[in-house]
C-alpha positions in Angstrom: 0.0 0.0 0.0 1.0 3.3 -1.1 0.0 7.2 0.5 1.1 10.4 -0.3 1.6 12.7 2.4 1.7 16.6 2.0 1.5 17.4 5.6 4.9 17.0 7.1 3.5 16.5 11.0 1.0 14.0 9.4 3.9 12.2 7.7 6.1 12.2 10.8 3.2 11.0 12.8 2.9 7.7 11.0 6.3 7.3 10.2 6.6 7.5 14.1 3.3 5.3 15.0 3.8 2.7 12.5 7.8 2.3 11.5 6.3 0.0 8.4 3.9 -2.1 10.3 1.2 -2.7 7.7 -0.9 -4.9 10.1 -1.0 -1.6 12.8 -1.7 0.7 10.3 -4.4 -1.3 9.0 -5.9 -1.3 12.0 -5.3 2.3 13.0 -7.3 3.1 9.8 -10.4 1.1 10.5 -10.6 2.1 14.0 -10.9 5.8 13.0 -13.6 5.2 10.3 -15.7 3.4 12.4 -15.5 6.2 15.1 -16.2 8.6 12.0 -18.9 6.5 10.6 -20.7 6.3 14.3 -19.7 10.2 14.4 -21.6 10.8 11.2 -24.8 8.4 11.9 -27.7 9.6 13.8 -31.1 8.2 15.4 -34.0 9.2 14.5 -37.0 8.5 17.2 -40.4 7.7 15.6 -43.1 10.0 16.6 -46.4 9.1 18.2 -49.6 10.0 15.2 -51.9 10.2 18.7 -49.3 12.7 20.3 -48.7 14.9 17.3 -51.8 14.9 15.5 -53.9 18.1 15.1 -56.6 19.1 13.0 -56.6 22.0 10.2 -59.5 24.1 10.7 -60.5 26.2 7.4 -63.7 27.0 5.9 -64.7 25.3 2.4 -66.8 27.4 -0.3 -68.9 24.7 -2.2 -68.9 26.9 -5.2 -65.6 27.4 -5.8 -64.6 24.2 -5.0 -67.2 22.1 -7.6 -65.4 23.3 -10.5 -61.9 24.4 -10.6 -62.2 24.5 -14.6 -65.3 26.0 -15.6 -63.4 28.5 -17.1 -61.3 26.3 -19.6 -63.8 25.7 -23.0 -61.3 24.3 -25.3 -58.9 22.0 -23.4 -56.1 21.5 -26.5 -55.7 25.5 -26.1 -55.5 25.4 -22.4 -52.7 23.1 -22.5 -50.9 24.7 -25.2 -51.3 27.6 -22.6 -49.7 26.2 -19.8 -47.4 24.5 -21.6 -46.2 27.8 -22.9 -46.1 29.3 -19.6 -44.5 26.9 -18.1 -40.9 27.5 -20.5 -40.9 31.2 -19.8 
């Protein structure tokens, strides 16, 4: 195995910690990305639906609601409409 080392402490470190020992440094390596890897994960606690639950209150209007598109009569120019619209 072969690293390049720009920092100079970092190189003297290993140098100093390992002196060639492949088996060490191996081990060194996967001892720090575990503890980065259980850094890095989190838990996430389900919630309770019955705890967090709450209703929307709002007022419906019938008549607006029935019909959303009783405005549109031609639907191929409607959609060439919103087509358009939607590239600009």
């Amino acid at each position: 195995m072969t690293i390049h080392i720009d920092n100079p402490e970092i190189e003297k470190f290993f140098t100093r910690e390992f002196k060639s020992d492949i088996k060490k440094f191996s081990e060194f390596i996967l001892i720090n990305l575990k503890k980065n890897k259980q850094k890095n994960a989190f838990h996430i606690s389900p919630l309770s639906p019955k705890e967090h639950a709450y209703t929307l209150n709002y007022a419906i209007d019938e008549e607006e609601m029935s019909n959303p598109f009783k405005d549109i009569d031609d639907v191929a120019t409607y959609s060439k409409q919103l087509r358009e619209s939607a590239w600009r």
